[in-house]
mmCIF file of the N, C-alpha and C atoms, coordinates in Angstrom:
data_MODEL
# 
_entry.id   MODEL 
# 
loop_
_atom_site.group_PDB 
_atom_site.id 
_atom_site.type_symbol 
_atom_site.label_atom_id 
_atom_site.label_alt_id 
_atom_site.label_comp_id 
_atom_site.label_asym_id 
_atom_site.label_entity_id 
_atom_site.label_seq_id 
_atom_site.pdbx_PDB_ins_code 
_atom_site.Cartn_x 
_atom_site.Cartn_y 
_atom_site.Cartn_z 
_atom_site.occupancy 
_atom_site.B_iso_or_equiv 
_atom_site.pdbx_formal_charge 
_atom_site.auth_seq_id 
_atom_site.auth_comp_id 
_atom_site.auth_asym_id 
_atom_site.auth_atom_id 
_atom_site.pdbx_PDB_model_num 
ATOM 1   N N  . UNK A 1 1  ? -27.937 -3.779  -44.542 1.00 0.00 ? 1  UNK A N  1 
ATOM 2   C CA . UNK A 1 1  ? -28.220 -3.151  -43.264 1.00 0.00 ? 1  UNK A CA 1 
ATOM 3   C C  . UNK A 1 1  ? -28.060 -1.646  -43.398 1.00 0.00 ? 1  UNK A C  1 
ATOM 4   N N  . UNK A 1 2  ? -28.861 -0.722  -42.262 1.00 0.00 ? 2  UNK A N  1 
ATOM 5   C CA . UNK A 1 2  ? -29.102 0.544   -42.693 1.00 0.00 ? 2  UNK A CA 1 
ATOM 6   C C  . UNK A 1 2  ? -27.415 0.686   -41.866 1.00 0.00 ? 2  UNK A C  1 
ATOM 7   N N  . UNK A 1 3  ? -27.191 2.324   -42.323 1.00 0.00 ? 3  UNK A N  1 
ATOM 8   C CA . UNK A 1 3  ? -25.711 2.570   -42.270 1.00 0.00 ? 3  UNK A CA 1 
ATOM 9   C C  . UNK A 1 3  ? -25.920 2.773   -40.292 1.00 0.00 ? 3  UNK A C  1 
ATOM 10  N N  . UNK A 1 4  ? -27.035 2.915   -39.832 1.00 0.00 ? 4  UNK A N  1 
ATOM 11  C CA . UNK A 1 4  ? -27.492 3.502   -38.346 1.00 0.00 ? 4  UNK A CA 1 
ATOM 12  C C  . UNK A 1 4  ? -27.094 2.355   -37.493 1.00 0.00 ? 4  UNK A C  1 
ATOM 13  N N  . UNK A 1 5  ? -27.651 0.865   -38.105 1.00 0.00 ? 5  UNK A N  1 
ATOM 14  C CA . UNK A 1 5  ? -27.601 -0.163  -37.208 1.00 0.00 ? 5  UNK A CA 1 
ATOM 15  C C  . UNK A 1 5  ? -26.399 -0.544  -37.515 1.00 0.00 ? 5  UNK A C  1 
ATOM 16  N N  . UNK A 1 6  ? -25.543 -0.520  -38.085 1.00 0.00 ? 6  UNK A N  1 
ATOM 17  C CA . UNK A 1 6  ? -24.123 -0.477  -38.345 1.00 0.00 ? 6  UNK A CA 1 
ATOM 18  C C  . UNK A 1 6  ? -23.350 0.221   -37.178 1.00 0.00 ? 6  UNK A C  1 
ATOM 19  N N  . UNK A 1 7  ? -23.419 1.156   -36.867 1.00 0.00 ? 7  UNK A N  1 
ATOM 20  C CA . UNK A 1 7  ? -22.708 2.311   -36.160 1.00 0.00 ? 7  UNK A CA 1 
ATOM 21  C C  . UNK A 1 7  ? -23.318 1.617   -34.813 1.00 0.00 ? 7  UNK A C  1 
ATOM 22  N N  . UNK A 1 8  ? -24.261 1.209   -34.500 1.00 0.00 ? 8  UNK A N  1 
ATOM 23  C CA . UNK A 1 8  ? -25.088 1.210   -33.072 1.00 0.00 ? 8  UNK A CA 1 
ATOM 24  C C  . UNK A 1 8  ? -23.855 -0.651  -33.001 1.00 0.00 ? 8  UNK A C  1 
ATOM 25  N N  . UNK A 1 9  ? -24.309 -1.305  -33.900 1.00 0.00 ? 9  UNK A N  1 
ATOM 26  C CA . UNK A 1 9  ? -23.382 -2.527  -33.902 1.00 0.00 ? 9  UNK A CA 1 
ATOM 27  C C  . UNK A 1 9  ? -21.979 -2.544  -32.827 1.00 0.00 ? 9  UNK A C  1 
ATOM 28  N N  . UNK A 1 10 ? -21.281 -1.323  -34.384 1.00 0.00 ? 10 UNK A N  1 
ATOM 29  C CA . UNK A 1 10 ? -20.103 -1.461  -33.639 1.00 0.00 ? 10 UNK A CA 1 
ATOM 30  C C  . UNK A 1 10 ? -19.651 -0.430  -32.014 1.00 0.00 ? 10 UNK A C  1 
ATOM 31  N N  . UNK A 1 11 ? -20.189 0.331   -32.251 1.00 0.00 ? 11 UNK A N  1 
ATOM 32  C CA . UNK A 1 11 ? -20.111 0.550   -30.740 1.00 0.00 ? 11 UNK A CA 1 
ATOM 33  C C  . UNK A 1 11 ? -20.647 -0.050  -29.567 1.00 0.00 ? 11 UNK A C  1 
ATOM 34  N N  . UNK A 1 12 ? -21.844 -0.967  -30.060 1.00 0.00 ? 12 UNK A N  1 
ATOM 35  C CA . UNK A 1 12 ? -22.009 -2.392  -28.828 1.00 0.00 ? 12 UNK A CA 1 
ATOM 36  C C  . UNK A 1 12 ? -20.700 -3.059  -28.995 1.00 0.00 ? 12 UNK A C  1 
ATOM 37  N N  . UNK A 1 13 ? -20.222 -3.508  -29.784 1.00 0.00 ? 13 UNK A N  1 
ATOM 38  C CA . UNK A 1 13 ? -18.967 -4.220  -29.911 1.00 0.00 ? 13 UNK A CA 1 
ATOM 39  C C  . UNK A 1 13 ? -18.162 -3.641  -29.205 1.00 0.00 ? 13 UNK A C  1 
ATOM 40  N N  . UNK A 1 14 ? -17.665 -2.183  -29.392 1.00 0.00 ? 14 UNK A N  1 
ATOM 41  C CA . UNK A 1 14 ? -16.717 -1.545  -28.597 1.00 0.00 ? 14 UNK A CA 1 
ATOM 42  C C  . UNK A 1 14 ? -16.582 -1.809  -27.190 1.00 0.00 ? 14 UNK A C  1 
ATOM 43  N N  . UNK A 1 15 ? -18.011 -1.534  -26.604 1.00 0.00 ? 15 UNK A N  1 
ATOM 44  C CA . UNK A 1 15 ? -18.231 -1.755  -25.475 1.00 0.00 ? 15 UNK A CA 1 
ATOM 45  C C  . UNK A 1 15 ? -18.139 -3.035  -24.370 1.00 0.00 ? 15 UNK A C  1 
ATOM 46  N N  . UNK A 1 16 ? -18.305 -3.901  -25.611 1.00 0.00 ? 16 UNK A N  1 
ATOM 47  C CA . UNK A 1 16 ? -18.286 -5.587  -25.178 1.00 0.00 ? 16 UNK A CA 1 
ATOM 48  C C  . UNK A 1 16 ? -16.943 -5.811  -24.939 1.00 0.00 ? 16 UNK A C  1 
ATOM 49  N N  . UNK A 1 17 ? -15.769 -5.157  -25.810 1.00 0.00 ? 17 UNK A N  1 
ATOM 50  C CA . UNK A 1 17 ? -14.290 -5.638  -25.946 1.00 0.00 ? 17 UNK A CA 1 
ATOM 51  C C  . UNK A 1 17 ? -14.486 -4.748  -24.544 1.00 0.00 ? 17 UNK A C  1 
ATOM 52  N N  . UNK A 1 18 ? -14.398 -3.630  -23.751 1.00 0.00 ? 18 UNK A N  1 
ATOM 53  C CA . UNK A 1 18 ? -13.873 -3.055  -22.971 1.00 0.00 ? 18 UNK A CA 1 
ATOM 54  C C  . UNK A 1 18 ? -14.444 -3.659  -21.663 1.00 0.00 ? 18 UNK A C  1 
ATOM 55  N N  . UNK A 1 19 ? -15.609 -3.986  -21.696 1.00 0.00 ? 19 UNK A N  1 
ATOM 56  C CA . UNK A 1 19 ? -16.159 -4.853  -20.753 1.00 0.00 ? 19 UNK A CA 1 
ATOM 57  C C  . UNK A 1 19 ? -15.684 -5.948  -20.537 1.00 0.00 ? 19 UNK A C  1 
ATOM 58  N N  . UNK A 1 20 ? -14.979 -6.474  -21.406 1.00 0.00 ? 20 UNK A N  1 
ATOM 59  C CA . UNK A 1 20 ? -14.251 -7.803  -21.409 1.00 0.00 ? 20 UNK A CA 1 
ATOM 60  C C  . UNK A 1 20 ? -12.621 -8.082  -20.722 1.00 0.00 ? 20 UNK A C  1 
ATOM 61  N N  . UNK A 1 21 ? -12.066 -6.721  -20.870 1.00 0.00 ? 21 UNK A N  1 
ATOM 62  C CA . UNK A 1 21 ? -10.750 -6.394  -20.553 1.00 0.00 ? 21 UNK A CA 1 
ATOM 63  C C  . UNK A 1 21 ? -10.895 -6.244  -18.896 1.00 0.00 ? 21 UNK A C  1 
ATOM 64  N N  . UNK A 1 22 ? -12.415 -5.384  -18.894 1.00 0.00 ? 22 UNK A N  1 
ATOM 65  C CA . UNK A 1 22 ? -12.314 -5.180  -17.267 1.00 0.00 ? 22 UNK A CA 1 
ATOM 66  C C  . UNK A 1 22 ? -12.728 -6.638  -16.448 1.00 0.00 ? 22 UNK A C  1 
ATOM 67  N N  . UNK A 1 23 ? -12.931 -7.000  -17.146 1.00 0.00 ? 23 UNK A N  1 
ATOM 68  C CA . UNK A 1 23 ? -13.393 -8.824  -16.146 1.00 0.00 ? 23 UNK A CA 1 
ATOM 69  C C  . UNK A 1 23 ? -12.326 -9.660  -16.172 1.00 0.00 ? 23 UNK A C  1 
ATOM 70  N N  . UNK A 1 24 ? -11.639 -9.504  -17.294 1.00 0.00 ? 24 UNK A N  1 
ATOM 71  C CA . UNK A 1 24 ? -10.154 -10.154 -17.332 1.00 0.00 ? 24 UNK A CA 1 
ATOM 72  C C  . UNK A 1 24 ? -9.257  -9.764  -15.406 1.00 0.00 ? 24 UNK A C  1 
ATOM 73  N N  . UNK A 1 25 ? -9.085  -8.323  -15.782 1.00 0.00 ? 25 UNK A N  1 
ATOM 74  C CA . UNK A 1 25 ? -8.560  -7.734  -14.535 1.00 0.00 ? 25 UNK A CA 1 
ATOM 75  C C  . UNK A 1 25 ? -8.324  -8.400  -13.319 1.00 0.00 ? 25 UNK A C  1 
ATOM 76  N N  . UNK A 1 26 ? -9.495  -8.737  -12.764 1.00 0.00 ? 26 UNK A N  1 
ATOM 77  C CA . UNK A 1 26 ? -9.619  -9.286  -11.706 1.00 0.00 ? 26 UNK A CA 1 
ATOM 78  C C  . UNK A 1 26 ? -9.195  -10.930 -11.410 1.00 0.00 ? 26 UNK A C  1 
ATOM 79  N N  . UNK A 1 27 ? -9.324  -11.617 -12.799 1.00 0.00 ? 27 UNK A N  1 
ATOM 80  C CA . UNK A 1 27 ? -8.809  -12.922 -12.952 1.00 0.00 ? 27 UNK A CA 1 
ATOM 81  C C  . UNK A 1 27 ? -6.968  -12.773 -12.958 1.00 0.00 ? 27 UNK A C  1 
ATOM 82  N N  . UNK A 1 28 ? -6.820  -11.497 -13.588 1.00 0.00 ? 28 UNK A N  1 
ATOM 83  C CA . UNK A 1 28 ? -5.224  -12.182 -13.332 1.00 0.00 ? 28 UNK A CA 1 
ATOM 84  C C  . UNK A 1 28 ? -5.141  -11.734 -12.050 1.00 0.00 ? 28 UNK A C  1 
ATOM 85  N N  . UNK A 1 29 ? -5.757  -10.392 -11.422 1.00 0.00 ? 29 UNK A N  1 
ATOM 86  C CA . UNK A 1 29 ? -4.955  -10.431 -9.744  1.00 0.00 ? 29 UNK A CA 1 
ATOM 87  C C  . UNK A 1 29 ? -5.458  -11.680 -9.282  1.00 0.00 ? 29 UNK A C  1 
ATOM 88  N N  . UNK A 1 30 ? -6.470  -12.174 -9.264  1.00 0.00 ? 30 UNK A N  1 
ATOM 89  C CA . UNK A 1 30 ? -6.616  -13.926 -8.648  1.00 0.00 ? 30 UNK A CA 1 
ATOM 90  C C  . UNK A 1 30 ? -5.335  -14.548 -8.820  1.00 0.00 ? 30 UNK A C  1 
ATOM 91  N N  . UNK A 1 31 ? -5.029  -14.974 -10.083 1.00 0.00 ? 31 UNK A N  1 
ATOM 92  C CA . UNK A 1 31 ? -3.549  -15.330 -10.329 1.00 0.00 ? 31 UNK A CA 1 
ATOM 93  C C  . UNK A 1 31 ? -2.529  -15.792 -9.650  1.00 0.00 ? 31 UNK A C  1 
ATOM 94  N N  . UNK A 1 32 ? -2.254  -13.582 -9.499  1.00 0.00 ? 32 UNK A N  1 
ATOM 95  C CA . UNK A 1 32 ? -1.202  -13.224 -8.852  1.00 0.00 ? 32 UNK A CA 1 
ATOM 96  C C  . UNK A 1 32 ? -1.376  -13.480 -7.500  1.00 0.00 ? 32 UNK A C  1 
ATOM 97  N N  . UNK A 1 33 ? -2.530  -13.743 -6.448  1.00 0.00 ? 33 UNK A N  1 
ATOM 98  C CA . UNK A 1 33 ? -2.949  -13.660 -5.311  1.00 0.00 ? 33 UNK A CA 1 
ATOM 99  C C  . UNK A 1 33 ? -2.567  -15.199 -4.925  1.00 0.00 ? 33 UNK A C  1 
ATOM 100 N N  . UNK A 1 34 ? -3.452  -16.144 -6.150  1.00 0.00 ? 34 UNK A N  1 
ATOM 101 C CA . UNK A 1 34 ? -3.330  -17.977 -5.845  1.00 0.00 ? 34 UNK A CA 1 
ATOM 102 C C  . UNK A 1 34 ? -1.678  -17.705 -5.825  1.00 0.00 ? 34 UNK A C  1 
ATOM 103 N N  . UNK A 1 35 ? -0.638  -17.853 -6.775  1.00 0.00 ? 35 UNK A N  1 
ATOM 104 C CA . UNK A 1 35 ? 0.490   -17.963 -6.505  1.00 0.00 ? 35 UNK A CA 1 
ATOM 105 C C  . UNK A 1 35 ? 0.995   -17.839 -5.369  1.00 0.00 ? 35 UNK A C  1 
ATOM 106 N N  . UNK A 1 36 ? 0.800   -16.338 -5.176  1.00 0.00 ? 36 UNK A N  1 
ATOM 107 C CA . UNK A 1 36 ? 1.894   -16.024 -3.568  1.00 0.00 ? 36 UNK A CA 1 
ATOM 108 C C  . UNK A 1 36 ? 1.237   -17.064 -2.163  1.00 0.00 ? 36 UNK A C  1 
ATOM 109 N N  . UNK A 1 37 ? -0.724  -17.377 -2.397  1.00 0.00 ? 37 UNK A N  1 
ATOM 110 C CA . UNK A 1 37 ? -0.919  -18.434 -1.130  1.00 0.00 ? 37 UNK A CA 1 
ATOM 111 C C  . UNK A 1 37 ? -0.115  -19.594 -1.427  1.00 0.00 ? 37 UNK A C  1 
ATOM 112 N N  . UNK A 1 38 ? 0.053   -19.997 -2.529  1.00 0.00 ? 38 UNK A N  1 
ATOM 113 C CA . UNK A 1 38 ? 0.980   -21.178 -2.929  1.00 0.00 ? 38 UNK A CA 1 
ATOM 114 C C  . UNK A 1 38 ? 2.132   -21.169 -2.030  1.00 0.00 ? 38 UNK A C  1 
ATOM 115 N N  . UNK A 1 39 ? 2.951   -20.167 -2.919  1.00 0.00 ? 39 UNK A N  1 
ATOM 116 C CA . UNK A 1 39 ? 4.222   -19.987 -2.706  1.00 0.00 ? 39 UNK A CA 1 
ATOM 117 C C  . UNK A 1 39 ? 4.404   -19.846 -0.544  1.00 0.00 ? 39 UNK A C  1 
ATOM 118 N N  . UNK A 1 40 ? 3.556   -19.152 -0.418  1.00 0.00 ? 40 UNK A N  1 
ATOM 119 C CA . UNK A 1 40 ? 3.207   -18.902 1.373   1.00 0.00 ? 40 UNK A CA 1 
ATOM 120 C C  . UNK A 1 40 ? 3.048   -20.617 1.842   1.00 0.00 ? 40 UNK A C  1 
ATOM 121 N N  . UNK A 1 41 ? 2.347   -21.095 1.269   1.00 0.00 ? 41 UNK A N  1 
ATOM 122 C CA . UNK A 1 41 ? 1.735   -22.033 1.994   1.00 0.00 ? 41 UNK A CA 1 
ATOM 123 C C  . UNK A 1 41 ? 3.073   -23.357 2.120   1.00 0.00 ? 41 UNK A C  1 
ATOM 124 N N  . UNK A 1 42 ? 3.759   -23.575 0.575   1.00 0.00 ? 42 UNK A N  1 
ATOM 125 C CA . UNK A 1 42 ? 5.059   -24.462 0.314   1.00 0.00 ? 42 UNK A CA 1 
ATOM 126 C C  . UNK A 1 42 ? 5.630   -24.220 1.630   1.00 0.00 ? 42 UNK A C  1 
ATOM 127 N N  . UNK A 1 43 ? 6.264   -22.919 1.955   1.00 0.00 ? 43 UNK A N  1 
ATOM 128 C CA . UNK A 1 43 ? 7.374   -22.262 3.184   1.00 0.00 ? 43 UNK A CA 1 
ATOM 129 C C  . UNK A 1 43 ? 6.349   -22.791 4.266   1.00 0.00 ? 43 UNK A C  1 
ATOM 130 N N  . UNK A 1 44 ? 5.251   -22.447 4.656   1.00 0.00 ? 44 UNK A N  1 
ATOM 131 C CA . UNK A 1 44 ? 4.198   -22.875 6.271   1.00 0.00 ? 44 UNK A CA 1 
ATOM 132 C C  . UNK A 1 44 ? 4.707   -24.398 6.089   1.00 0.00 ? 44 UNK A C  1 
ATOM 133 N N  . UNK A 1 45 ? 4.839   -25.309 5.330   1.00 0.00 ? 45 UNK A N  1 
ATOM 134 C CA . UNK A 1 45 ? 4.642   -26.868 5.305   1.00 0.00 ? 45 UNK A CA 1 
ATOM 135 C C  . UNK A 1 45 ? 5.666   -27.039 5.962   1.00 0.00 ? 45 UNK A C  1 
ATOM 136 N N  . UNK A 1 46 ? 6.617   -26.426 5.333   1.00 0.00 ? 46 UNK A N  1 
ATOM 137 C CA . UNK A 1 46 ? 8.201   -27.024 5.368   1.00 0.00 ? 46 UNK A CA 1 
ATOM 138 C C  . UNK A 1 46 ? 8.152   -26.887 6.706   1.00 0.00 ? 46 UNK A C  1 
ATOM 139 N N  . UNK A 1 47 ? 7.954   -25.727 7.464   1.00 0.00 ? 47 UNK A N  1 
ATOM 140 C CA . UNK A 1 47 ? 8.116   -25.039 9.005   1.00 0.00 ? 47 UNK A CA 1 
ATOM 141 C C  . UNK A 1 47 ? 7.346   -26.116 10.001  1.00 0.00 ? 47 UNK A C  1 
ATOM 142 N N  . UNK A 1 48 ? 6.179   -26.302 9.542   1.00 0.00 ? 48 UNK A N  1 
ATOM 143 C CA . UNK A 1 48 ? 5.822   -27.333 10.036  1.00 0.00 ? 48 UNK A CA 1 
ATOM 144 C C  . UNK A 1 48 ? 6.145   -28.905 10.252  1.00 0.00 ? 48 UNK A C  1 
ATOM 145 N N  . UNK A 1 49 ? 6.707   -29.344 8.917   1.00 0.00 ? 49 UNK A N  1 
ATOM 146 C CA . UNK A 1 49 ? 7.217   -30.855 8.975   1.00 0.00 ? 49 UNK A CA 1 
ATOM 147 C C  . UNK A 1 49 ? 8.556   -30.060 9.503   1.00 0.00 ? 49 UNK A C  1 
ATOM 148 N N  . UNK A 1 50 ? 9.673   -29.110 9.491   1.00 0.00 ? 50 UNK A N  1 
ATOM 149 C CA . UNK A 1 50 ? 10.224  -28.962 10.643  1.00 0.00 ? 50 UNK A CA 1 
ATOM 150 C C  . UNK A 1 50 ? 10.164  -29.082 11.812  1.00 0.00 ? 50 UNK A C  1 
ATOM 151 N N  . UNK A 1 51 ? 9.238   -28.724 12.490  1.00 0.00 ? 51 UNK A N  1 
ATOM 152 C CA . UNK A 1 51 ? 8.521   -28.553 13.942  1.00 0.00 ? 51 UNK A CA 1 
ATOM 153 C C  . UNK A 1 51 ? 7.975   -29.442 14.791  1.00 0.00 ? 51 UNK A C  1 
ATOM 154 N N  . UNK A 1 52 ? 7.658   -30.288 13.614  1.00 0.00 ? 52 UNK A N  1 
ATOM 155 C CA . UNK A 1 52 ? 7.199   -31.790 13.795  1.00 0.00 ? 52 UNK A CA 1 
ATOM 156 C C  . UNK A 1 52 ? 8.112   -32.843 14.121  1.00 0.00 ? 52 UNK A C  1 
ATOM 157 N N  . UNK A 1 53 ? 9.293   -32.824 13.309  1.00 0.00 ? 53 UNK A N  1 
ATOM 158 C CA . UNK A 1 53 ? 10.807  -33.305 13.398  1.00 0.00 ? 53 UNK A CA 1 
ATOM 159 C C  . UNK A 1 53 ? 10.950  -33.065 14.846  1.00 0.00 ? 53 UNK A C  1 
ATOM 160 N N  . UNK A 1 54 ? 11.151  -31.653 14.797  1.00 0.00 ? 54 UNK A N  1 
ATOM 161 C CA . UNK A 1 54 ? 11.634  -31.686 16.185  1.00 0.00 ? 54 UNK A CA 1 
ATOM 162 C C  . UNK A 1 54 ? 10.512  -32.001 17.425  1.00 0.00 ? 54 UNK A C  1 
ATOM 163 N N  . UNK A 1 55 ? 10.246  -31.769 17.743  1.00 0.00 ? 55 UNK A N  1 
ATOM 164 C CA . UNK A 1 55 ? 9.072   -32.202 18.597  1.00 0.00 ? 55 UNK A CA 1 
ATOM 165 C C  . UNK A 1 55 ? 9.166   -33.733 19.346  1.00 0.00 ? 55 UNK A C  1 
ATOM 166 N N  . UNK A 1 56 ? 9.355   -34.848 17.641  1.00 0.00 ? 56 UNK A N  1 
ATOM 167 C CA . UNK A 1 56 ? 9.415   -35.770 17.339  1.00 0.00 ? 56 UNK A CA 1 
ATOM 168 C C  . UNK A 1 56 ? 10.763  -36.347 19.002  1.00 0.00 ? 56 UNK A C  1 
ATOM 169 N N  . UNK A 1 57 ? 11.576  -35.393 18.249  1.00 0.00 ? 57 UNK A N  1 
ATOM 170 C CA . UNK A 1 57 ? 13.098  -35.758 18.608  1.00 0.00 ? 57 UNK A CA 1 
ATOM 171 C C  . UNK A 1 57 ? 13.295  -34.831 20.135  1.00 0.00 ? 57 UNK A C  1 
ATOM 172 N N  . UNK A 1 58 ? 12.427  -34.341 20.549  1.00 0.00 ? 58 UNK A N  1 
ATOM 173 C CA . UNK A 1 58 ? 12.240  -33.527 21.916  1.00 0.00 ? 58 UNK A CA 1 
ATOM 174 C C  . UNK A 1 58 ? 11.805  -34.650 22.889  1.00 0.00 ? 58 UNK A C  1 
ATOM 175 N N  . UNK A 1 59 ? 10.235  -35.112 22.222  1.00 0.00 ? 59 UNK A N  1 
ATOM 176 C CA . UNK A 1 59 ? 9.780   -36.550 22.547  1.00 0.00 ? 59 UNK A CA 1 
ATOM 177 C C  . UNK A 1 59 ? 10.787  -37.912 23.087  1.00 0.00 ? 59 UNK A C  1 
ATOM 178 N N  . UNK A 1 60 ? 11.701  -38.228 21.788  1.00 0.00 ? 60 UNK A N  1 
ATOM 179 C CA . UNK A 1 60 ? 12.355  -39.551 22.623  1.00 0.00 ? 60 UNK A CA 1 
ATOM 180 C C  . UNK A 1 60 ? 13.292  -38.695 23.485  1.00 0.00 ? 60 UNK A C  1 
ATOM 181 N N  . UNK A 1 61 ? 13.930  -37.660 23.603  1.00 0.00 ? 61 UNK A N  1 
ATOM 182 C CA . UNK A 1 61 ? 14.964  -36.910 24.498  1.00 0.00 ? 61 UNK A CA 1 
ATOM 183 C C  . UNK A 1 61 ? 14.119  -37.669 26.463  1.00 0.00 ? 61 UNK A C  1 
ATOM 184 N N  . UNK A 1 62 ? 12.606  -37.216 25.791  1.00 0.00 ? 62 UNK A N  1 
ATOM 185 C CA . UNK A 1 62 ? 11.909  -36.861 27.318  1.00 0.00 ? 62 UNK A CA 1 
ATOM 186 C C  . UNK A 1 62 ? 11.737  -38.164 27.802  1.00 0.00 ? 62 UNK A C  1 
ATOM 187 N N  . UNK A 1 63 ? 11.809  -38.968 26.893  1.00 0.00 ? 63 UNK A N  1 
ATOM 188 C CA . UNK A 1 63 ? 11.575  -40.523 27.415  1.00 0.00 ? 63 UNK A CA 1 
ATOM 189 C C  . UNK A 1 63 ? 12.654  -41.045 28.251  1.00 0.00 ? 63 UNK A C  1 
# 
C-alpha cells in the first residue's frame, strides 16, 4: 500500500475510536439515569404498599 493511503487509513481510524467514545457517553448517562428511576421507583412502591396498608386498616376502622 502507497505510504498516502496508509496515513488517510489511520486517521479514519482515529476518528472512528473518537466517534466511538462519544456514543459510549450517552449510554453510560442512560445508566446512571435507569439506576436512580430504579432506585426512585423501589422507595414510590414501598410508599405505596404503605398507603395501601393503611387505607386497608382505615377501611375495617370505618366499618
Amino acid at each position: 500500500m502507497s505510504d498516502r493511503l496508509l496515513r488517510t487509513l489511520q486517521i479514519i481510524e482515529k476518528h472512528l475510536e473518537k466517534n466511538e467514545k462519544w456514543f459510549q457517553y450517552p449510554e453510560k448517562k442512560m445508566r446512571l439515569i435507569e439506576d436512580e428511576m430504579h432506585t426512585w421507583d423501589a422507595e414510590f412502591q414501598k410508599g405505596i404498599i404503605s398507603f395501601e396498608k393503611m387505607m386497608a386498616e382505615f377501611e375495617k376502622i370505618m366499618e
